[in-house]
N, CA, C and O atoms as a GROMACS GRO file, in nm:
protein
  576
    1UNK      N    1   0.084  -0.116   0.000
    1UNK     CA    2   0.000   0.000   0.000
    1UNK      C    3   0.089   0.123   0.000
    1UNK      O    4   0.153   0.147   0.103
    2UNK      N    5   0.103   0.231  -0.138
    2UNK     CA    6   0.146   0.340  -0.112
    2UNK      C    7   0.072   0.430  -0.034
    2UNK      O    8  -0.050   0.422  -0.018
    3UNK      N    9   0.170   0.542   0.030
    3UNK     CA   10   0.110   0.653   0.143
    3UNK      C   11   0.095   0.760   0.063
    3UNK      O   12   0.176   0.763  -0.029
    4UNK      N   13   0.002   0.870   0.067
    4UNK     CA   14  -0.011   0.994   0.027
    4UNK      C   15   0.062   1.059   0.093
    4UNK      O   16   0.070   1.033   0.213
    5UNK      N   17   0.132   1.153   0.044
    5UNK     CA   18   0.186   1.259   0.188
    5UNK      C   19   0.182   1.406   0.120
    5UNK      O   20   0.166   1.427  -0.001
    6UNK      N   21   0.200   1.513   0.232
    6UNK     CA   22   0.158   1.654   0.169
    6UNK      C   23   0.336   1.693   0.146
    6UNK      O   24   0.407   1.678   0.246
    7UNK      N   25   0.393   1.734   0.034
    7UNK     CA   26   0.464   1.743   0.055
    7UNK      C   27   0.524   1.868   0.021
    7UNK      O   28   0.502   1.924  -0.087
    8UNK      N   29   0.635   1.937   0.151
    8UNK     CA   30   0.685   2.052   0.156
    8UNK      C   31   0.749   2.098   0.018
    8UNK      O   32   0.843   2.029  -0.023
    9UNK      N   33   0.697   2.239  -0.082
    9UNK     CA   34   0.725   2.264  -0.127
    9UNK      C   35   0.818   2.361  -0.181
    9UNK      O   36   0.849   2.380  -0.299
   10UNK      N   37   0.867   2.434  -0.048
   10UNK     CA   38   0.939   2.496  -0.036
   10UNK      C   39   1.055   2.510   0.104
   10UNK      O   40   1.052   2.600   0.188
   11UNK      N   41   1.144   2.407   0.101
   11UNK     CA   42   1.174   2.380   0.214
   11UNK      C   43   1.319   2.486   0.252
   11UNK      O   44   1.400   2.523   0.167
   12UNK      N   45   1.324   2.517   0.381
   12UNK     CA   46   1.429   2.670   0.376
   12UNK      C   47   1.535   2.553   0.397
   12UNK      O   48   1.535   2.456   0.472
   13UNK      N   49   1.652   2.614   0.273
   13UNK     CA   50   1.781   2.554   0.258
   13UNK      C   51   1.834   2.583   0.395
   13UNK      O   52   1.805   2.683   0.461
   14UNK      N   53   1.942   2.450   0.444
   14UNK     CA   54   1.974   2.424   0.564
   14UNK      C   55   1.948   2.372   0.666
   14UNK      O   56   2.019   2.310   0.745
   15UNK      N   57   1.780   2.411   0.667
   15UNK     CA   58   1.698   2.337   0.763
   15UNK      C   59   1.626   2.240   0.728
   15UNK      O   60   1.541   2.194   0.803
   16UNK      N   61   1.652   2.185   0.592
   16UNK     CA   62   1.576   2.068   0.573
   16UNK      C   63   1.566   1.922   0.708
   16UNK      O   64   1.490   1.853   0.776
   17UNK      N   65   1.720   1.955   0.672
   17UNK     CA   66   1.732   1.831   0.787
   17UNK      C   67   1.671   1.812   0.938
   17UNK      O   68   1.622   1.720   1.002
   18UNK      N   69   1.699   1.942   0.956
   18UNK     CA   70   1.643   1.946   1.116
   18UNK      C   71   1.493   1.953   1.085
   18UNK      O   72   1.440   1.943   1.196
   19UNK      N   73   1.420   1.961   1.015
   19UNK     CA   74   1.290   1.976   1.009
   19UNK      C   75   1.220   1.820   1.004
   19UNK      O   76   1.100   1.796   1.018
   20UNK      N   77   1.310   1.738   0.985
   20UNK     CA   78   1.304   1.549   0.935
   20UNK      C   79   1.249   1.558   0.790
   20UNK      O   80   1.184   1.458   0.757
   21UNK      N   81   1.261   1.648   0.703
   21UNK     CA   82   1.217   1.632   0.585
   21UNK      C   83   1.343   1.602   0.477
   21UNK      O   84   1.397   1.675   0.394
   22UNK      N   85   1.367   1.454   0.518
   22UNK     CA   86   1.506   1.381   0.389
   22UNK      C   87   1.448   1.361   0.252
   22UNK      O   88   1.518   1.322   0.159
   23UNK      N   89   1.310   1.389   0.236
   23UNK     CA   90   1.243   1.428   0.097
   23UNK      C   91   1.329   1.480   0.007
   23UNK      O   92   1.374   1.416  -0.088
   24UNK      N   93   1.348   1.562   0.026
   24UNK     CA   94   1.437   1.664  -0.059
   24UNK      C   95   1.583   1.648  -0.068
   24UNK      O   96   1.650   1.723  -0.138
   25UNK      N   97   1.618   1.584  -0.022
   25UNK     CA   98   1.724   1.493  -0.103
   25UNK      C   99   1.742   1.421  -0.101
   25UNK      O  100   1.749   1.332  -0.016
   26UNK      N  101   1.770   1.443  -0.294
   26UNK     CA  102   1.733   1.398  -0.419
   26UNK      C  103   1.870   1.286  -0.442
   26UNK      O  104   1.975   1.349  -0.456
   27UNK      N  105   1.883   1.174  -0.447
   27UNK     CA  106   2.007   1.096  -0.463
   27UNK      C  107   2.008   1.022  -0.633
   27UNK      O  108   2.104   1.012  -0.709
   28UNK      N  109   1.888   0.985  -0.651
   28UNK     CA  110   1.896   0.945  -0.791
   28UNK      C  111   1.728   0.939  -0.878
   28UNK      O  112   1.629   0.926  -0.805
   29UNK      N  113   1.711   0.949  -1.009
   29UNK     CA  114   1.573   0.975  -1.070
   29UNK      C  115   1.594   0.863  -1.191
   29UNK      O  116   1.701   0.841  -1.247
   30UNK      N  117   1.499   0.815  -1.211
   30UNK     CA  118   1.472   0.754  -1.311
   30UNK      C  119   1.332   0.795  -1.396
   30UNK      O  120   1.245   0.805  -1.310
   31UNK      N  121   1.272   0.823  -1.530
   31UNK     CA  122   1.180   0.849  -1.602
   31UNK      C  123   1.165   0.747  -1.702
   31UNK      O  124   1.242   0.742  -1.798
   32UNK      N  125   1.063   0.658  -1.685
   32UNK     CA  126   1.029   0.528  -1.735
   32UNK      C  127   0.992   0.601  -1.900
   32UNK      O  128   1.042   0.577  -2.010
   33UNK      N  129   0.895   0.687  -1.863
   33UNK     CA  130   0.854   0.760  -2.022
   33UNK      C  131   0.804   0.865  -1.989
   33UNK      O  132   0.799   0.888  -1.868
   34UNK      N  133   0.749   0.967  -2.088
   34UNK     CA  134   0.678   1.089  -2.047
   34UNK      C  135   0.658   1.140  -1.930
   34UNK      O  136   0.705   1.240  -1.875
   35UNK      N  137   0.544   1.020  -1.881
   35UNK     CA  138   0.461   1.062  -1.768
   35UNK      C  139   0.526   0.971  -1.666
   35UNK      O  140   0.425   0.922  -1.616
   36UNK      N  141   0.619   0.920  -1.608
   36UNK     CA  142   0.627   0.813  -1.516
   36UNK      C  143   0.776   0.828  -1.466
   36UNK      O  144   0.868   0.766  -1.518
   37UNK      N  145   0.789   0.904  -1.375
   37UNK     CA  146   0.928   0.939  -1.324
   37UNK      C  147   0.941   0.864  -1.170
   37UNK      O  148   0.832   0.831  -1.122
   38UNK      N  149   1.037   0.839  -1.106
   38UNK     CA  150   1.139   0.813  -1.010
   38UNK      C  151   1.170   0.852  -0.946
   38UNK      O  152   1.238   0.915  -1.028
   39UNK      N  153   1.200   0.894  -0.854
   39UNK     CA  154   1.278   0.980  -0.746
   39UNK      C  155   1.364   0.949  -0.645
   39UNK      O  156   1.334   1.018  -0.547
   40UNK      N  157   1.443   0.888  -0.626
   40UNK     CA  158   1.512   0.809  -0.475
   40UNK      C  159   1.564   0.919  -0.387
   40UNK      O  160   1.632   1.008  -0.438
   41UNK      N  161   1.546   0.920  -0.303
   41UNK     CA  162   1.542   1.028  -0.189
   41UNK      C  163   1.620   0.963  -0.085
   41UNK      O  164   1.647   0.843  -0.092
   42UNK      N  165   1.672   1.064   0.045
   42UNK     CA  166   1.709   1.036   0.192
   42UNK      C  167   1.584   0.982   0.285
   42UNK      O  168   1.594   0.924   0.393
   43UNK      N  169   1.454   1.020   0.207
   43UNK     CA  170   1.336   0.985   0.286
   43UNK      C  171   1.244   0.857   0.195
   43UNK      O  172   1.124   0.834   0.213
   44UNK      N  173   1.312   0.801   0.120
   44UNK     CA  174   1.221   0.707   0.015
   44UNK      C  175   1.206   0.687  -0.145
   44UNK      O  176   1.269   0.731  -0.241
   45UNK      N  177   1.143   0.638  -0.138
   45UNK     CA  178   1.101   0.650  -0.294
   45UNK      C  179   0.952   0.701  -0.321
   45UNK      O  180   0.840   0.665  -0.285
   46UNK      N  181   1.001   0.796  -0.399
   46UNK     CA  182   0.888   0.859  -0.459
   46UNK      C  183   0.815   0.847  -0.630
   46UNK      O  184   0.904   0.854  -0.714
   47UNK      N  185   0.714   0.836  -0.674
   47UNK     CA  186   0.630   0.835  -0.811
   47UNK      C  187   0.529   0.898  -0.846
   47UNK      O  188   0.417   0.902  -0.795
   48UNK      N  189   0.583   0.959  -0.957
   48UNK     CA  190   0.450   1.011  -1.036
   48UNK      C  191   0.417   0.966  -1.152
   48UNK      O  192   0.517   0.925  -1.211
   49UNK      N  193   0.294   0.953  -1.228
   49UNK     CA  194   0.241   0.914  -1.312
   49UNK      C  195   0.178   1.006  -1.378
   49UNK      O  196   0.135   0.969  -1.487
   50UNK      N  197   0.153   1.137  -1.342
   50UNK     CA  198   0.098   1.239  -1.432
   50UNK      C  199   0.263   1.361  -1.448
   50UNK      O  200   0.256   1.481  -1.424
   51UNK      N  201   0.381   1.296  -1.488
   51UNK     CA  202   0.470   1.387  -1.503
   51UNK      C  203   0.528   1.480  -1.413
   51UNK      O  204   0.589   1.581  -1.448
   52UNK      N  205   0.508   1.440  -1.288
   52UNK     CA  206   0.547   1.555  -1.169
   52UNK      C  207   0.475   1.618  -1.073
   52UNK      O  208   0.508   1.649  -0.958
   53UNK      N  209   0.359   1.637  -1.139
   53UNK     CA  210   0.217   1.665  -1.059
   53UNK      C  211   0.145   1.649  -0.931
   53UNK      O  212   0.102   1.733  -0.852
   54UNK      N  213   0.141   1.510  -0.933
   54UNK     CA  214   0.097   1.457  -0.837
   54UNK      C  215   0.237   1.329  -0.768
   54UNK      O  216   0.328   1.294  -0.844
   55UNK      N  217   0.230   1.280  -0.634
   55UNK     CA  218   0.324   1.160  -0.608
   55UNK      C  219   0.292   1.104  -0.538
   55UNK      O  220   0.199   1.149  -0.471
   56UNK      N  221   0.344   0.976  -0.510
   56UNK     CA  222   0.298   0.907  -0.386
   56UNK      C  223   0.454   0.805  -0.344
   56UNK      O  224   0.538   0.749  -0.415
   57UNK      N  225   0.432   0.818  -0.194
   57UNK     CA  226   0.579   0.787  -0.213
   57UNK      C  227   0.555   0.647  -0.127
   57UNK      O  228   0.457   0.579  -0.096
   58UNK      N  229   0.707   0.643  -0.103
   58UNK     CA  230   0.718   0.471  -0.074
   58UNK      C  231   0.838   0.467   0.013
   58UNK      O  232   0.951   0.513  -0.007
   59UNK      N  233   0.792   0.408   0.105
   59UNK     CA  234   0.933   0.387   0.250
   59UNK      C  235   0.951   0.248   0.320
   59UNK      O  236   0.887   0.143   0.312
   60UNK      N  237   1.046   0.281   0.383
   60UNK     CA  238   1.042   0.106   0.437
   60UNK      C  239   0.928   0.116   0.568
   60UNK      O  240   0.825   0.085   0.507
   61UNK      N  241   0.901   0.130   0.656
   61UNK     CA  242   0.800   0.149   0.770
   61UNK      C  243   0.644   0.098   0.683
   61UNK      O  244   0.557   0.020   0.722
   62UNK      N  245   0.655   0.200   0.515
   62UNK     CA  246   0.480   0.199   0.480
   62UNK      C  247   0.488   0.116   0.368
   62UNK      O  248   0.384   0.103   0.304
   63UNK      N  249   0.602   0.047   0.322
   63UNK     CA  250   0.589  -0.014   0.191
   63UNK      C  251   0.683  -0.145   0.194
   63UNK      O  252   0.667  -0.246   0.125
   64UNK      N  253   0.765  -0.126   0.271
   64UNK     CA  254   0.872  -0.281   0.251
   64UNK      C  255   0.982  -0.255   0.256
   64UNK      O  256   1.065  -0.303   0.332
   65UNK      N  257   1.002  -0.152   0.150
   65UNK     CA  258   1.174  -0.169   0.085
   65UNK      C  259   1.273  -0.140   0.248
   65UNK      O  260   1.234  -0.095   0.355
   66UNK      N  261   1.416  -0.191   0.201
   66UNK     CA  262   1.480  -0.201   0.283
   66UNK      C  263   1.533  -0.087   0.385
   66UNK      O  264   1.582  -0.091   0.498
   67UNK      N  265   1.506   0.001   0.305
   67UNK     CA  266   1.569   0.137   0.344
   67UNK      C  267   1.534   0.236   0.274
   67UNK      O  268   1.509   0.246   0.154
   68UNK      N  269   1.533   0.363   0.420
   68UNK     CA  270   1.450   0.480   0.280
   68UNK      C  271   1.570   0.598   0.210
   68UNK      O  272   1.542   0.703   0.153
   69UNK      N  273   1.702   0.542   0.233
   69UNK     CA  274   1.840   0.621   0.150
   69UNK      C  275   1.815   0.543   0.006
   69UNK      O  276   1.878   0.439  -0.014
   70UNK      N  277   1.726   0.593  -0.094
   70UNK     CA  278   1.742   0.552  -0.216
   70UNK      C  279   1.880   0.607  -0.293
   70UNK      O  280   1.896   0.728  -0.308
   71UNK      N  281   1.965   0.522  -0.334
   71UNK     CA  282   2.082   0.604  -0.415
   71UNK      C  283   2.088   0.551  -0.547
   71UNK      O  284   2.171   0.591  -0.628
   72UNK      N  285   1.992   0.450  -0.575
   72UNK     CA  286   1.990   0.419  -0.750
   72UNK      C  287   1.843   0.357  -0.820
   72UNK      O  288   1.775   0.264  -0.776
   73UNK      N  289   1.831   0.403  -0.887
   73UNK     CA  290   1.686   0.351  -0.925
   73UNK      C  291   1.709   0.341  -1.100
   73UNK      O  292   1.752   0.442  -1.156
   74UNK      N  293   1.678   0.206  -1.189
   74UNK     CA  294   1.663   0.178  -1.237
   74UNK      C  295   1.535   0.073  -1.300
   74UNK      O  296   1.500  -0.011  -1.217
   75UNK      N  297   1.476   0.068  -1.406
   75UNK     CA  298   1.373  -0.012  -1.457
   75UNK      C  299   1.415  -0.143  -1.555
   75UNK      O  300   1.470  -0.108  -1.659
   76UNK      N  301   1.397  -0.291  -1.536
   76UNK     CA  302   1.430  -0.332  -1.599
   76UNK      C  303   1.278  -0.386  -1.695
   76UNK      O  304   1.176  -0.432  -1.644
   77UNK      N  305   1.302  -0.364  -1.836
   77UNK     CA  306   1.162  -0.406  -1.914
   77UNK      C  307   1.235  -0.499  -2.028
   77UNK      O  308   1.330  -0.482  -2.104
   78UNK      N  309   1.148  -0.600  -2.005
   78UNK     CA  310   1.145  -0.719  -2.110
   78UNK      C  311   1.025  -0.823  -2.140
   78UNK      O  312   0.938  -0.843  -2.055
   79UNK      N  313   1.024  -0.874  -2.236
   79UNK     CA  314   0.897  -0.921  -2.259
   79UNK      C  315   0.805  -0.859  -2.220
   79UNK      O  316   0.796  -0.757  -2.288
   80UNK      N  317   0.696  -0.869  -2.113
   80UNK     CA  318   0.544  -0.787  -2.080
   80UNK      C  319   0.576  -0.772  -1.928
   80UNK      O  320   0.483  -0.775  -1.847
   81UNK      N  321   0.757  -0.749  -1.871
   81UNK     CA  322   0.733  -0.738  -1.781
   81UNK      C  323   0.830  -0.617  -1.782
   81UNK      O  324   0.915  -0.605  -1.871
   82UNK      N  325   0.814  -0.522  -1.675
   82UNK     CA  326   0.861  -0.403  -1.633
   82UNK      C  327   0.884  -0.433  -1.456
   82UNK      O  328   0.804  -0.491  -1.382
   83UNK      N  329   0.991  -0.387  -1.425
   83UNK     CA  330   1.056  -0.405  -1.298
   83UNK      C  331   1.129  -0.284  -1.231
   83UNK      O  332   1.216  -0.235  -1.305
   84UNK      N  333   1.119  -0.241  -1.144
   84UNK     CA  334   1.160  -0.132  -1.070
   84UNK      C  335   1.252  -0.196  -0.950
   84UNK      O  336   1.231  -0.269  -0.854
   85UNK      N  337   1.400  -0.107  -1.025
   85UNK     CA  338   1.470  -0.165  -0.907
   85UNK      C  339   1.584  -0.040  -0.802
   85UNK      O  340   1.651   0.050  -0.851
   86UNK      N  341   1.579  -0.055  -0.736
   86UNK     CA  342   1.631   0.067  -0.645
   86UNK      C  343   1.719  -0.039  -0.529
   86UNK      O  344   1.682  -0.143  -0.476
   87UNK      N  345   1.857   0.040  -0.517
   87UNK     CA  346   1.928   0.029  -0.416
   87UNK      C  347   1.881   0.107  -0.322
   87UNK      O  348   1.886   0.230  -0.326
   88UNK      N  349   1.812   0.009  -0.190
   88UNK     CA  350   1.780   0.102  -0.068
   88UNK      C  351   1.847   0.110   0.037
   88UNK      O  352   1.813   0.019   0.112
   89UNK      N  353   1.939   0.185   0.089
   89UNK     CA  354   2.050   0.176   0.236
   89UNK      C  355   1.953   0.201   0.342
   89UNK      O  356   1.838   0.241   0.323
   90UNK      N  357   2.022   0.167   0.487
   90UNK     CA  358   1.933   0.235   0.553
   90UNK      C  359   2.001   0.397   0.609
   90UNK      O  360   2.117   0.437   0.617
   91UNK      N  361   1.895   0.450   0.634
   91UNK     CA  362   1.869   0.638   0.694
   91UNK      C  363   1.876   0.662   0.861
   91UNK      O  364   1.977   0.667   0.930
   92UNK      N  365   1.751   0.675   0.899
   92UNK     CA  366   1.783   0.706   1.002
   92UNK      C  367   1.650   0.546   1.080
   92UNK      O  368   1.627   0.526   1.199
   93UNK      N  369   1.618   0.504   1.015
   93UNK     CA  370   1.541   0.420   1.132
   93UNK      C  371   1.664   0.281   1.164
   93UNK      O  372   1.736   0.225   1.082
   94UNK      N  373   1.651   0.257   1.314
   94UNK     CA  374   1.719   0.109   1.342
   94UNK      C  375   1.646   0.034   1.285
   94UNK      O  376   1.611  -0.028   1.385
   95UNK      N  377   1.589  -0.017   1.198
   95UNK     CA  378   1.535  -0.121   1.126
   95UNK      C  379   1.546  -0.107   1.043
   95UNK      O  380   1.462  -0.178   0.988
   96UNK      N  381   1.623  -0.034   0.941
   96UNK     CA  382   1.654  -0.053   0.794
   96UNK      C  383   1.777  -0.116   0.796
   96UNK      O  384   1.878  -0.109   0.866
   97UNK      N  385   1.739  -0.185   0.696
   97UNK     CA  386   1.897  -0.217   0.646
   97UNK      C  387   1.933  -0.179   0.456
   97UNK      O  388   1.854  -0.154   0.365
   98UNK      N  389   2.098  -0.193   0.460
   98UNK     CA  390   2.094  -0.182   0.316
   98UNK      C  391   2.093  -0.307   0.205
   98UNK      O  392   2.134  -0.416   0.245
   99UNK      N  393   2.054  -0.297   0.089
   99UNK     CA  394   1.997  -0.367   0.012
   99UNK      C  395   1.954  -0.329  -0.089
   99UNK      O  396   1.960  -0.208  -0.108
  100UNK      N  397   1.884  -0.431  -0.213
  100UNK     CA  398   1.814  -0.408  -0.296
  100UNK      C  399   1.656  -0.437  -0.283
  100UNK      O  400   1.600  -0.531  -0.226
  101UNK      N  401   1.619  -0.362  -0.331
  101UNK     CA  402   1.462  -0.357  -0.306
  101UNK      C  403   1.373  -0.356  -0.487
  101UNK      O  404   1.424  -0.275  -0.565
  102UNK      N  405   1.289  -0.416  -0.526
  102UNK     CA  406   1.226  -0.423  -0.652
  102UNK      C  407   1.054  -0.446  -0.645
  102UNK      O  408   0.992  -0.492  -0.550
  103UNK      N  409   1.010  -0.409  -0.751
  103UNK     CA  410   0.854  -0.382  -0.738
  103UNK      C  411   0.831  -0.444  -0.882
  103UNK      O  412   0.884  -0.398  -0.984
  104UNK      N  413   0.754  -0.544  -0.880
  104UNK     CA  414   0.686  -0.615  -1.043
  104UNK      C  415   0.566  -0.530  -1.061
  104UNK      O  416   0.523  -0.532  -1.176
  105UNK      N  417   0.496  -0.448  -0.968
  105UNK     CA  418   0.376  -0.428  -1.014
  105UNK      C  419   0.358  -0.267  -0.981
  105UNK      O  420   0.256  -0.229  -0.923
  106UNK      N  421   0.464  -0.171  -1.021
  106UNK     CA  422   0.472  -0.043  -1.041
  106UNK      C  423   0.454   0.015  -0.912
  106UNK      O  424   0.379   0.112  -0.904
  107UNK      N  425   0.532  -0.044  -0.773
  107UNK     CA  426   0.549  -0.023  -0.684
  107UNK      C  427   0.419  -0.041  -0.567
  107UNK      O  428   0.426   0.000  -0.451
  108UNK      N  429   0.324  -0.098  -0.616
  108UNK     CA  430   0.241  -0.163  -0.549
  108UNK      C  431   0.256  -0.237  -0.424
  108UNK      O  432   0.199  -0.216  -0.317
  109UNK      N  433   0.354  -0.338  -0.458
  109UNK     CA  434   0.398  -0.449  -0.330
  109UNK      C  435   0.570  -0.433  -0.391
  109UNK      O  436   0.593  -0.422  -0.512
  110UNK      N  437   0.682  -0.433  -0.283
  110UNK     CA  438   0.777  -0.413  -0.296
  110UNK      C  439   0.869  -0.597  -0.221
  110UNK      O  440   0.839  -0.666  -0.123
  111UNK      N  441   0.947  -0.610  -0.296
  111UNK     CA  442   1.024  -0.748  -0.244
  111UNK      C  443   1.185  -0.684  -0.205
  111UNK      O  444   1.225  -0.575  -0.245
  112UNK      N  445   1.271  -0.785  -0.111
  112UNK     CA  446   1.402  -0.707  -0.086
  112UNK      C  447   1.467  -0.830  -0.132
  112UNK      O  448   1.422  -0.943  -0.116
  113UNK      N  449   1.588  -0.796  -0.197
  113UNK     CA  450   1.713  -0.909  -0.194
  113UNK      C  451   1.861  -0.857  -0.136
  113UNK      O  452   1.838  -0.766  -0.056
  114UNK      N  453   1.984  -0.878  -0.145
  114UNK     CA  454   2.084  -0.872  -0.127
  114UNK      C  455   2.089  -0.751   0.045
  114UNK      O  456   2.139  -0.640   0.061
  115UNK      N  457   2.025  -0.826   0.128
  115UNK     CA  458   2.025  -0.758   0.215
  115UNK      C  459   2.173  -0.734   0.304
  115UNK      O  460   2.220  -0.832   0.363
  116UNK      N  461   2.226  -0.636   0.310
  116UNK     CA  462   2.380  -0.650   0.368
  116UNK      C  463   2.489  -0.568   0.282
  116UNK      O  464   2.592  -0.505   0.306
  117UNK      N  465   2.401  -0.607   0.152
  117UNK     CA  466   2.486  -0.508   0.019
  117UNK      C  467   2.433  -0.331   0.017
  117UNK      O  468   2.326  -0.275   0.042
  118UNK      N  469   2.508  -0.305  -0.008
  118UNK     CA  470   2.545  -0.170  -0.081
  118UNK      C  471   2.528  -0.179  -0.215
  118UNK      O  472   2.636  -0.178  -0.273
  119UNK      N  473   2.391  -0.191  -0.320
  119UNK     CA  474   2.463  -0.128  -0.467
  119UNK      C  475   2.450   0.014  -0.486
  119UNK      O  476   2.392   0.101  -0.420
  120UNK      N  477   2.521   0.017  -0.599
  120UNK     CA  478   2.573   0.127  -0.640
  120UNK      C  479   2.430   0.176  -0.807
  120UNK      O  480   2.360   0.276  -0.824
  121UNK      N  481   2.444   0.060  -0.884
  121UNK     CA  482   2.354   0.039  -0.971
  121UNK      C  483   2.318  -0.092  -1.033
  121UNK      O  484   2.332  -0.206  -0.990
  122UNK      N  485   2.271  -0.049  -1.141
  122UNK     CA  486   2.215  -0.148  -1.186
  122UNK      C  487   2.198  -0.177  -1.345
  122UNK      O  488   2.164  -0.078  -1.410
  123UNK      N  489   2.218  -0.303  -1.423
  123UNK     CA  490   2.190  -0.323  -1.568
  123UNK      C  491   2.142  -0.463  -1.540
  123UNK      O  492   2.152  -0.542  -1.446
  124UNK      N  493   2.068  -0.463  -1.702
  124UNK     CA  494   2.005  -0.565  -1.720
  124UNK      C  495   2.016  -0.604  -1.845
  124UNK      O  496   2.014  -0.524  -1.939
  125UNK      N  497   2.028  -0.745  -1.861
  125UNK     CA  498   2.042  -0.819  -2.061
  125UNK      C  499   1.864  -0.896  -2.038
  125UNK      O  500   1.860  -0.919  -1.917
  126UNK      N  501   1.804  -0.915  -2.064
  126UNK     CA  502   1.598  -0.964  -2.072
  126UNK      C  503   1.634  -0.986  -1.909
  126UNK      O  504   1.675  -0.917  -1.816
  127UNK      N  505   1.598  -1.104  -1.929
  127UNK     CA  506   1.592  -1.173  -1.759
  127UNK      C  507   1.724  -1.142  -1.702
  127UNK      O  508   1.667  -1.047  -1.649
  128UNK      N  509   1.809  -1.135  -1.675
  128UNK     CA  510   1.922  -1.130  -1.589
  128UNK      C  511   1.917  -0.983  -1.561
  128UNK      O  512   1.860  -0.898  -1.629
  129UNK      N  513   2.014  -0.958  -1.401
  129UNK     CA  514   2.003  -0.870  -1.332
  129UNK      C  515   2.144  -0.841  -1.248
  129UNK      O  516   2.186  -0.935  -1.182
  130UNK      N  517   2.196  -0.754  -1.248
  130UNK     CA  518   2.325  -0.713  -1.294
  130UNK      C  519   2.334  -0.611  -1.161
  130UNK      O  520   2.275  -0.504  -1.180
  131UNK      N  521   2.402  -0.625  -1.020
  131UNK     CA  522   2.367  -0.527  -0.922
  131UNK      C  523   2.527  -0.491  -0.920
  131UNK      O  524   2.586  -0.573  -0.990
  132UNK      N  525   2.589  -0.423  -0.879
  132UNK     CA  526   2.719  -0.321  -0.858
  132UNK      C  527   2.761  -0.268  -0.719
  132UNK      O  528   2.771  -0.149  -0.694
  133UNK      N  529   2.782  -0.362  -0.637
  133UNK     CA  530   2.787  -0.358  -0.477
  133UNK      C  531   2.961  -0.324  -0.449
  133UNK      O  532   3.054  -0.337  -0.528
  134UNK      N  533   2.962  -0.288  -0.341
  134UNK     CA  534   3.049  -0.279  -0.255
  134UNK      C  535   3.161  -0.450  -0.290
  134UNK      O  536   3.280  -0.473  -0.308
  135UNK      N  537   3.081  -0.502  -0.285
  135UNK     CA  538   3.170  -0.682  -0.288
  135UNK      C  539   3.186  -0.715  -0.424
  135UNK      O  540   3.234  -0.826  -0.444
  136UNK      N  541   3.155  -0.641  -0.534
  136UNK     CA  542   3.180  -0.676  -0.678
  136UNK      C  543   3.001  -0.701  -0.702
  136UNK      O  544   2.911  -0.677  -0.622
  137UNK      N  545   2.992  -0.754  -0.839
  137UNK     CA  546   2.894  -0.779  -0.897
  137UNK      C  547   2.799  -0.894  -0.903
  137UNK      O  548   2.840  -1.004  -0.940
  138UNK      N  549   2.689  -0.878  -0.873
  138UNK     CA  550   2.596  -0.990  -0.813
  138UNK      C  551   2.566  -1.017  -0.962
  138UNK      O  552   2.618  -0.932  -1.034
  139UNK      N  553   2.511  -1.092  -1.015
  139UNK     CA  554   2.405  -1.147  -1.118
  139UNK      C  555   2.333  -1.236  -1.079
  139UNK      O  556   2.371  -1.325  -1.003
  140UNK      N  557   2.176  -1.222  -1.144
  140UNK     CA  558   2.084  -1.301  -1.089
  140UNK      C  559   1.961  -1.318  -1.167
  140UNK      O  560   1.870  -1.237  -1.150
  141UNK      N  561   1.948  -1.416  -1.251
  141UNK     CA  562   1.804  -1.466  -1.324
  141UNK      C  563   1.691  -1.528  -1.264
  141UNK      O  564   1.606  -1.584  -1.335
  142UNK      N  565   1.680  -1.523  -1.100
  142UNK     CA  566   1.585  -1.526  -1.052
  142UNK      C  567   1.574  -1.468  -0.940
  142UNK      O  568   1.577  -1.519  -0.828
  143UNK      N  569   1.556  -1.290  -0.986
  143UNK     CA  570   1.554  -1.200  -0.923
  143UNK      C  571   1.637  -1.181  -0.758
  143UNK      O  572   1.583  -1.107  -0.676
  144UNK      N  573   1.715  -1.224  -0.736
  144UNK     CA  574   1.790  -1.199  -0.601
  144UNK      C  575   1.748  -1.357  -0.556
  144UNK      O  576   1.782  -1.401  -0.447
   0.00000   0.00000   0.00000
């Protein structure tokens, strides 16, 4: 289940942090097409579907993923499937950890793998999955 949240649109430089709003920074973006952008944040992952407009975001506490320090977000699409994959570290909660985190169904329900890793990014050849960690390079044709 994604969360709605109101989100600060003008946040005074400096005090982001002390305010707990890690929203606003921005660590990595991905734009699937037109309308369907990415956002990995200090506070989560964020999506829009009308181009920027509107979002709804995604954290570990309200959605799964491992951690809400997003630092890479990539899509892998092949055949009729599309995959969202984000390196999630953990931030500030004791219950994150770092890892990879992925969504089959446009971030709907979120799954974690390589929990312990650090990636960095990510490629993909159809099915195989290509992560860029701290320990060298994972590959994996059945998803983590």
């Amino acid at each position: 289940m994604a969360l709605d949240f109101a989100f600060d649109l003008s946040p005074v430089a400096g005090n982001v942090v002390s305010t707990g709003n890690y929203n606003h920074r921005v660590f990595s973006v991905y734009a699937g097409d037109d309308a369907i952008i990415w956002v990995g944040t200090a506070g989560g992952i964020n999506k829009s579907t009308d181009g920027g407009i509107s979002w709804r975001k995604y954290s570990h506490r309200g959605n799964g993923i491992s951690g809400n320090f997003v630092v890479a977000l990539k899509e892998q699409v092949f055949s009729n499937h599309r995959i969202i994959w984000a390196s999630t570290v953990n931030a500030n909660d004791p219950d994150e950890t770092k890892g990879v985190s992925f969504s089959e169904d446009a971030g709907e329900t979120w799954k974690t793998t390589l929990l312990g890793e650090w990636a960095y990014n990510f490629a993909f050849k159809d099915s195989l999955v290509y992560a860029a960690t701290n320990n060298g390079i994972y590959r994996s044709s059945d998803f983590g």
